[in-house]
ROSE-4610 file (N, C-alpha, C; in Angstrom, 1 decimal, always signed):
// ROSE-4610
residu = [X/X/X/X/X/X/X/X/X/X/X/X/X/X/X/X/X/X/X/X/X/X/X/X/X/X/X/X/X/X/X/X/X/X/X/X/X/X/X/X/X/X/X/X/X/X/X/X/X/X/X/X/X/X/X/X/X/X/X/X/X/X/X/X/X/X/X/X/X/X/X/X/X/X/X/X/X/X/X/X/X/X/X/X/X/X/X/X/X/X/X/X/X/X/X/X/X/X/X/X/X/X/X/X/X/X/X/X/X/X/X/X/X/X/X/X/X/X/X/X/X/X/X/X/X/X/X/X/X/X/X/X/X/X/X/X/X/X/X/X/X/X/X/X/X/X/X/X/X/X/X/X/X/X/X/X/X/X/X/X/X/X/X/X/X/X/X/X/X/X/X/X/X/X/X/X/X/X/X/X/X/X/X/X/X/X/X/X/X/X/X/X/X/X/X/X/X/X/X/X/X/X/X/X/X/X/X/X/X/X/X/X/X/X/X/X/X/X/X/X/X/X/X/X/X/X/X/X/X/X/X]
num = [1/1/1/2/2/2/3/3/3/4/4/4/5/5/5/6/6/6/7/7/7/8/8/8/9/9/9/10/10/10/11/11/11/12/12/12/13/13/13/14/14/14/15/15/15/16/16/16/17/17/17/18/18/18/19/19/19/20/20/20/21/21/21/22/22/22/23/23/23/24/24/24/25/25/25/26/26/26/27/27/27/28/28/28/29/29/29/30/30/30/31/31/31/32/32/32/33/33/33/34/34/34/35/35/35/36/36/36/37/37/37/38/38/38/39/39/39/40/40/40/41/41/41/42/42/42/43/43/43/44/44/44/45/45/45/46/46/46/47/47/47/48/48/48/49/49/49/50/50/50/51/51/51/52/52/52/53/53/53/54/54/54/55/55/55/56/56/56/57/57/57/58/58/58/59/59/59/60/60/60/61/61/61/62/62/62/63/63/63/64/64/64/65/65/65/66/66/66/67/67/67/68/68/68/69/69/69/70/70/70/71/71/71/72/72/72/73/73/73/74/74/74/75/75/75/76/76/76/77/77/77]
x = [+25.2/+25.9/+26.1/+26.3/+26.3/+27.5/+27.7/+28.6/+27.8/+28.6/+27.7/+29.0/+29.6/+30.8/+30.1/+30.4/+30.4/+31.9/+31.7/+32.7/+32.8/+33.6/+32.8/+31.9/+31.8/+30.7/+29.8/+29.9/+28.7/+28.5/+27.7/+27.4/+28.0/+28.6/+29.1/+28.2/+27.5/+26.8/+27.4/+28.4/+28.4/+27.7/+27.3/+25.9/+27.0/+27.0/+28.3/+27.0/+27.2/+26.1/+26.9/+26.1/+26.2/+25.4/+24.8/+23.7/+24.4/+23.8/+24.0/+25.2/+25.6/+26.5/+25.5/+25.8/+26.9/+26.4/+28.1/+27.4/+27.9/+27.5/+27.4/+28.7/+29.2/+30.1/+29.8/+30.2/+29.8/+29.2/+28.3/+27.8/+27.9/+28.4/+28.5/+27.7/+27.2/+26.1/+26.6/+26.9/+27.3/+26.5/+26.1/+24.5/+25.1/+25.0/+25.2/+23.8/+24.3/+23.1/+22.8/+23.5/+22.9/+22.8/+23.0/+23.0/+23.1/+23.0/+23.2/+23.5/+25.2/+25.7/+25.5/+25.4/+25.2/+26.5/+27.4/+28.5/+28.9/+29.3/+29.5/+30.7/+31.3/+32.6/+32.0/+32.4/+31.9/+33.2/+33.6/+34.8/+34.7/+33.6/+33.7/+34.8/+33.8/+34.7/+35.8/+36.2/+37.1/+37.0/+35.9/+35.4/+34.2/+34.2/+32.9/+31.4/+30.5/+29.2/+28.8/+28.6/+27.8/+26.6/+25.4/+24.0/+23.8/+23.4/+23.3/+22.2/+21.4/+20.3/+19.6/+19.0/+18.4/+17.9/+18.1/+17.2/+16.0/+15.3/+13.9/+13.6/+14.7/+14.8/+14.8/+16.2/+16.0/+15.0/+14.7/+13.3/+11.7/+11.9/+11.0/+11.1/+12.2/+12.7/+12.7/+13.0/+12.6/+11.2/+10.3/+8.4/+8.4/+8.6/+8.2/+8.8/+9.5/+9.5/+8.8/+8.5/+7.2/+5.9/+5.2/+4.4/+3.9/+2.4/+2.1/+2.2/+1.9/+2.9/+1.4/+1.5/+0.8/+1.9/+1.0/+1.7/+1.4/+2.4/+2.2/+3.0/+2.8/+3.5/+3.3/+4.3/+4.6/+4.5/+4.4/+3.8/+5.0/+5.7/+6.9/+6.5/+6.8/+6.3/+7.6]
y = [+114.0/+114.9/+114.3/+115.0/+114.5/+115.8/+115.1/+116.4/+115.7/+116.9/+116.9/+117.2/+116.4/+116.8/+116.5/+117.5/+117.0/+117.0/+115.7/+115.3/+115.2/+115.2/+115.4/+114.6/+113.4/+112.4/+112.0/+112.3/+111.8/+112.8/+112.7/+113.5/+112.0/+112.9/+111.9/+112.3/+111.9/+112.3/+111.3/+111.8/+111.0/+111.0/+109.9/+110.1/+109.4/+110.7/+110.4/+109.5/+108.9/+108.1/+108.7/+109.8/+110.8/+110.3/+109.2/+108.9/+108.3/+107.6/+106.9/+105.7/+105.2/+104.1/+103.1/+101.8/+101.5/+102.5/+103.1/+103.8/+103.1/+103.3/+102.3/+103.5/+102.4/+103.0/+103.4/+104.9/+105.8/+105.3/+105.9/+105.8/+106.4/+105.9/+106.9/+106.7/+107.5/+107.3/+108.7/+107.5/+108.2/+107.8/+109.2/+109.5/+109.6/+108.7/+109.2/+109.1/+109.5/+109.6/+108.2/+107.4/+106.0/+104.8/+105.1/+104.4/+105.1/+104.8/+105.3/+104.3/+104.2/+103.3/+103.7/+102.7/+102.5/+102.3/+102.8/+101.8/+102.6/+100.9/+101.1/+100.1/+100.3/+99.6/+98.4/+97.2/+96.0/+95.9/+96.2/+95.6/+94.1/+93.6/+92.0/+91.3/+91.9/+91.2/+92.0/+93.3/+94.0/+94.4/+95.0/+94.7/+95.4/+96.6/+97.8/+96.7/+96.9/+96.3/+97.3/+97.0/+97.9/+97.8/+99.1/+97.9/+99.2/+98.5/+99.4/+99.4/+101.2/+101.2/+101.9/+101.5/+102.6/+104.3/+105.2/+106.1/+106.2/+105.1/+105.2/+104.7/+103.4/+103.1/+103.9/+104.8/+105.8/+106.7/+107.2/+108.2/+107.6/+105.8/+105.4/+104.7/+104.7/+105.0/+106.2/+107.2/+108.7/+108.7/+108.5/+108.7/+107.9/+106.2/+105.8/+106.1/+107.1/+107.5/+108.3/+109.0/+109.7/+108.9/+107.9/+107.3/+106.1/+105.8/+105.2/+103.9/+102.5/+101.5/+100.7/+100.6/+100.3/+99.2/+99.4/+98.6/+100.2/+100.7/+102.1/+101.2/+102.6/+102.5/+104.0/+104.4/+105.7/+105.9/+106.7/+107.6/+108.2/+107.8/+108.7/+109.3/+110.7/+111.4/+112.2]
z = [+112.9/+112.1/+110.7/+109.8/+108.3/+107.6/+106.6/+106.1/+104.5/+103.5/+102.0/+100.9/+100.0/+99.1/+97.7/+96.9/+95.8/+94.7/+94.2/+93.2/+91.9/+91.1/+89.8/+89.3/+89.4/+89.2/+90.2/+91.4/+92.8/+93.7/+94.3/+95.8/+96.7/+97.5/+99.0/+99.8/+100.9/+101.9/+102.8/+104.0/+105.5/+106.2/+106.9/+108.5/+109.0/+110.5/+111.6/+112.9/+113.6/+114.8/+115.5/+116.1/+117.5/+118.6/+118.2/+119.5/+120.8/+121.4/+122.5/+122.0/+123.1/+122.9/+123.1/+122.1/+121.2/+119.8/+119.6/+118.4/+117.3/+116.2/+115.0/+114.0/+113.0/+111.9/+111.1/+110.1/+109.4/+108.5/+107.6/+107.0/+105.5/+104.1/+103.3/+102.0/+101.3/+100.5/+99.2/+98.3/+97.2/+96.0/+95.4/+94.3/+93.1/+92.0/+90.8/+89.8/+88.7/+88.0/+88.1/+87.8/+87.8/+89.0/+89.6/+90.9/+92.2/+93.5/+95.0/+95.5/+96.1/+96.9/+98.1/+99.0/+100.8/+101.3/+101.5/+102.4/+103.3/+104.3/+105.9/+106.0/+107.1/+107.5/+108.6/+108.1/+109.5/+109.7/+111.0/+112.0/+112.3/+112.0/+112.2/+111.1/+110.0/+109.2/+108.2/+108.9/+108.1/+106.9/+106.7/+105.2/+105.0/+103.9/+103.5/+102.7/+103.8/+102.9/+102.3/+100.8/+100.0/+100.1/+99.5/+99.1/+97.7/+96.7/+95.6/+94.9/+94.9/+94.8/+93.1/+92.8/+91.5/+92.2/+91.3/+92.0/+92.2/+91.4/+91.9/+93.0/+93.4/+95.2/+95.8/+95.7/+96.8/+96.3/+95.5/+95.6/+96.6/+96.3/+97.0/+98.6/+98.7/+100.3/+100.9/+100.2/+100.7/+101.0/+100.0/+100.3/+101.3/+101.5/+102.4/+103.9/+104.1/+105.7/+106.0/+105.4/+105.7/+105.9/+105.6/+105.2/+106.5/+106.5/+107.5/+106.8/+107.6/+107.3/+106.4/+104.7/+104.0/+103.0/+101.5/+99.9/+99.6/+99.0/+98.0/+96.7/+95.3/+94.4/+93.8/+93.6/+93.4/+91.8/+91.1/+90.1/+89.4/+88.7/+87.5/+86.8/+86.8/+85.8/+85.0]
């Protein structure tokens, strides 16, 4: 499950883990023009890891799930 918000400056996107147990901690993924943050909650250590991406990351994380396991380099146009 995922839900989708928009704010005045980001898109929020949550990914809820509906799978099997152990299930893992939400996921939230906020888009701005200039960056895409990753953050998740670690109960270890009480504390949100971030990981912060350009958009050309995530545009090149998006192609590569599709993609069989190579070296690509994608094309800006």
């Amino acid at each position: 499950m995922f839900t989708i918000e928009h704010e005045f400056d980001a898109t929020v996107i949550t990914l809820v883990d509906e799978g099997h147990s152990p299930l893992q901690e939400d996921v939230s993924v906020h888009a701005t023009e200039s960056a895409v943050l990753i953050n998740q909650y670690d109960p270890r250590t009480d504390s949100v890891l971030t990981i912060r991406l350009s958009p050309e990351q995530l545009s090149d994380l998006q192609a590569a799930l599709n993609l069989p396991e190579g070296i690509y380099r994608t094309v800006r146009r």
